[in-house]
C-alpha positions in Angstrom: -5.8 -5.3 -31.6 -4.4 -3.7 -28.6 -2.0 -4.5 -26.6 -4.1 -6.7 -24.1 -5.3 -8.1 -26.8 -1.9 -9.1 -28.2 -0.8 -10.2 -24.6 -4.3 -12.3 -24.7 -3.7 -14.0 -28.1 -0.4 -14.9 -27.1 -1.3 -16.8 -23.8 1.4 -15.0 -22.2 1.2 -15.7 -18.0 3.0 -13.6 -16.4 4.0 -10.7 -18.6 5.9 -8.1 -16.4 9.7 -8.3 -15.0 11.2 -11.6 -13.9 7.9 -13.0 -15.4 6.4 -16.5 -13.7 9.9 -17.3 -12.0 10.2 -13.5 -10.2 6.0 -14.7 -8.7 6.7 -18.0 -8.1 10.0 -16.1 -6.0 7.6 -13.6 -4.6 4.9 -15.6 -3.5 7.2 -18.0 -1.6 8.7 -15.6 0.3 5.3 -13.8 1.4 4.4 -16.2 4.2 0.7 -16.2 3.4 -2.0 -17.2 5.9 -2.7 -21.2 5.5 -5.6 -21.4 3.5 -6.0 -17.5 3.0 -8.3 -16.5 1.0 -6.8 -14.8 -2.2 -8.1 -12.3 -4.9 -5.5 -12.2 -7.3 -6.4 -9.0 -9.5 -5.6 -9.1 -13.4 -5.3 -12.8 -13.5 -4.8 -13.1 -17.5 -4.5 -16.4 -18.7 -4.7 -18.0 -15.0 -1.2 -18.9 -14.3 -0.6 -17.2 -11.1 -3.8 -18.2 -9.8 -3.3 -21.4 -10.3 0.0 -21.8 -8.3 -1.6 -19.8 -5.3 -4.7 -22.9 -5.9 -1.7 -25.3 -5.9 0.0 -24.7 -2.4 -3.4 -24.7 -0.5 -4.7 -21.2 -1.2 -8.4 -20.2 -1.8 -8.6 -18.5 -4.9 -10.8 -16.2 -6.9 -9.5 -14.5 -9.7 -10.7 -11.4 -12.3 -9.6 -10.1 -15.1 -12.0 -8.1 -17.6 -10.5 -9.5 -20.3 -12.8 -12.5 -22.1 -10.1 -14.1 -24.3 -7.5 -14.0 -21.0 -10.3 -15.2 -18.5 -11.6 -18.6 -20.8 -7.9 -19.6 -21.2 -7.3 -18.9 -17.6 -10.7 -21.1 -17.0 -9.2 -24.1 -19.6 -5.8 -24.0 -17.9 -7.6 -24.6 -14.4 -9.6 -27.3 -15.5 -6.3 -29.3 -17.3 -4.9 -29.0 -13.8 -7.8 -29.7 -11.8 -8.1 -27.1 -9.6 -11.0 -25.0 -8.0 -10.6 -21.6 -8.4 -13.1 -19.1 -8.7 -13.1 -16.7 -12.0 -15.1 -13.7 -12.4 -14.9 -11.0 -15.6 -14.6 -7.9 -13.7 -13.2 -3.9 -14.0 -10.9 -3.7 -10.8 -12.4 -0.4 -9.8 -16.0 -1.7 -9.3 -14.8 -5.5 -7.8 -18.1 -7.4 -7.2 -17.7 -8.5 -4.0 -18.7 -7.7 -0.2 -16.7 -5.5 2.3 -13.8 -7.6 4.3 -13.8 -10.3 1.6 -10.3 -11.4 1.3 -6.7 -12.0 3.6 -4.9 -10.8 0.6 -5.1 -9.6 -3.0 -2.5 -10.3 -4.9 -1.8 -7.4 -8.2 1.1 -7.7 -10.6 1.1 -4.9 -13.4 -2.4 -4.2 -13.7 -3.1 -0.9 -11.1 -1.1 1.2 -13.9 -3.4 1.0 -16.5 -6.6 1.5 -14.4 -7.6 4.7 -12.7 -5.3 4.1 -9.6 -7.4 6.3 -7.1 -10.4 4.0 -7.8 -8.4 0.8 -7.6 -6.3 1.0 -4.7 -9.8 2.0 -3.0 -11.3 -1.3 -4.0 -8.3 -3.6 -2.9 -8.6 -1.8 0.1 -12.4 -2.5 1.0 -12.4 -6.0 0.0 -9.7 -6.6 2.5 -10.3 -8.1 5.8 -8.7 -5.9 9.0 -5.4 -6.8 8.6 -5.3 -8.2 5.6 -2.7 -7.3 3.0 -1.9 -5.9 -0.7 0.9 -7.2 -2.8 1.1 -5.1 -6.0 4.1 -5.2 -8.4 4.2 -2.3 -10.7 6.3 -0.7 -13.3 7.8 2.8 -11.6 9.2 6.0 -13.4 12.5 6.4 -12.3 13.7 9.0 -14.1 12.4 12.4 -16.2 9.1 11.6 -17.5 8.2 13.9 -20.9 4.8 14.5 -22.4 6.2 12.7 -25.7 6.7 9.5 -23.5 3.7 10.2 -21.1 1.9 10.5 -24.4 3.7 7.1 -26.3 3.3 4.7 -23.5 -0.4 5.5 -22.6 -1.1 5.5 -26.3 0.6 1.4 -27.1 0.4 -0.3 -23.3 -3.1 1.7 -22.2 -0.8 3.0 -19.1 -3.0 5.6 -17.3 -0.2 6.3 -15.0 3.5 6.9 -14.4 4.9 7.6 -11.4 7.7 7.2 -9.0 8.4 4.7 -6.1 8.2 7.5 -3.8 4.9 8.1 -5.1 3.1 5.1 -5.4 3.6 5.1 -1.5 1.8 8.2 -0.9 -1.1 7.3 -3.0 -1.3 3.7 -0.8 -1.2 6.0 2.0 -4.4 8.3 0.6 -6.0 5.2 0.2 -6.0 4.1 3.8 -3.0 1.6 3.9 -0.3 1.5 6.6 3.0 -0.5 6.8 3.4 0.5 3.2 6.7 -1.8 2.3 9.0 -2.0 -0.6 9.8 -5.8 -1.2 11.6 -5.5 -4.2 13.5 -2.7 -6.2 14.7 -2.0 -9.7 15.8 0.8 -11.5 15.7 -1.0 -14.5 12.4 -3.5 -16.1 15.4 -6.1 -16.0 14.6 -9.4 -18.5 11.0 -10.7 -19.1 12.6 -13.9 -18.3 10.9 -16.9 -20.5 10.3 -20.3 -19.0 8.4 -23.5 -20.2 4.4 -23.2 -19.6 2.9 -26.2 -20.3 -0.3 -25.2 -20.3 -0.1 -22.2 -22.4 -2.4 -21.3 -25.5 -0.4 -19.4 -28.0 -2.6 -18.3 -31.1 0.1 -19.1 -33.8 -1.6 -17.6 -36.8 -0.5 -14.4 -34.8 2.9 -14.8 -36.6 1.8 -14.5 -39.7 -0.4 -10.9 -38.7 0.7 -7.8 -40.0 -0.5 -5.7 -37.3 1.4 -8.5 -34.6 4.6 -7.3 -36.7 4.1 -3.8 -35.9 3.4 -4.2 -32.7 6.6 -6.3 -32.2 8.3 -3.5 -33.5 7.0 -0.6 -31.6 7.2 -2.6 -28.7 10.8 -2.9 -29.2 11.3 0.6 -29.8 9.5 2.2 -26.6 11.9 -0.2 -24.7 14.7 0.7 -26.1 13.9 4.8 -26.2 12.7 4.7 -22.5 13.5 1.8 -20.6 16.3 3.1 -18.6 13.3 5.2 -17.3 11.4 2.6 -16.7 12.4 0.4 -13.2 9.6 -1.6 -11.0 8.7 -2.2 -7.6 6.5 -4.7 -5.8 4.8 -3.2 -2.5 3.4 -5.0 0.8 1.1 -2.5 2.1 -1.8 -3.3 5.1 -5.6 -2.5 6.1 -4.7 -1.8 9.6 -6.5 -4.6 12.1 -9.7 -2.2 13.7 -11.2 -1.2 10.1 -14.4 -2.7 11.6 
């Protein structure tokens, strides 16, 4: 069990800072196209996807993990709602050219190869269209032993500043590269009543879960206030065609 896996098991929705209140927050202020059509990237158990499905949105959503993607599937169906899920690796998205108005990332782009992945949000795009991508940022001295630590429990592949995430959405062909929102700290994974969540419960008697509790607790507490986030609003510039 890694720690996708645990995430997965434990039906989690929205597992990065502010959690489903700091999205709900984010996409109300975004002022999204009426009935855009959305890629939300790394949709786990389906949460987000389904409140973009809610308020009008056109939805398709990946994620490549199975156990994240059928709950995500069950928690659309309980509320009825037609969105689009496909199992997918975010650096080889399975889709056309000019695809979508927005795709919508929260804490996923760190643990993929980020060249690769900013590339595919960026063809998928429509001239125009946009890329909203919460991710956790270094913001403060990075060592090998935490390099090495982080990579090795979460499956990060990358840390790196504010300053540089920018840059690399630059490389990648994006202009009006924003900052929407700003921590130097991970703040609270703020927990809030989800109704439709699937939470393994035999998990709380695993061994390994206990563990992984523990370590968990114990990166956070060595290197959080190292650890701060930021959510970007970057753009495919309107004459791509």
């Amino acid at each position: 069990m890694d720690y996708h896996d645990l995430l997965a098991k434990l039906g989690e929705g929205s597992a990065h800072p502010g959690g489903f209140t700091a999205t709900v927050q984010l996409i109300d202020s975004l002022s999204l196209p009426e009935r855009g059509r959305v890629l939300e990237v790394g949709c786990g158990t389906g949460r987000t996807a389904c409140y973009l499905a809610r308020n009008g949105y056109r939805v398709t959503a990946i994620d490549l993990h199975r156990q994240m993607l059928e709950k995500a599937v069950r928690r659309a169906r309980r509320e009825r709602l037609d969105i689009r899920f496909i199992q997918a690796d975010v650096t080889a998205l399975p889709f056309p050219d000019h695809q979508f108005d927005v795709v919508f990332v929260e804490s996923v782009t760190i643990f993929t190869r980020w060249r690769a992945a900013l590339s595919e949000y960026k063809r998928v795009l429509k001239p125009g269209g946009r890329l909203i991508d919460r991710e956790m940022v270094l913001c403060g001295r990075k060592t090998e032993l935490m390099s090495r630590r982080l990579k090795r429990f979460y499956g990060v592949k990358t840390l790196a500043s504010m300053a540089v995430w920018k840059k690399r959405l630059k490389q990648c062909g994006f202009t009006s590269v924003l900052v929407r929102e700003h921590s130097r700290s991970m703040g609270k994974w703020v927990v809030d009543h989800d109704p439709h969540r699937e939470l393994d419960m035999a998990l709380f008697e695993d061994e390994q879960f206990r563990r992984m509790s523990e370590t968990n607790d114990q990166l956070l507490a060595r290197y959080g206030k190292r650890l701060g986030y930021a959510v970007f609003d970057a753009k495919v510039p309107p004459d791509e065609r």
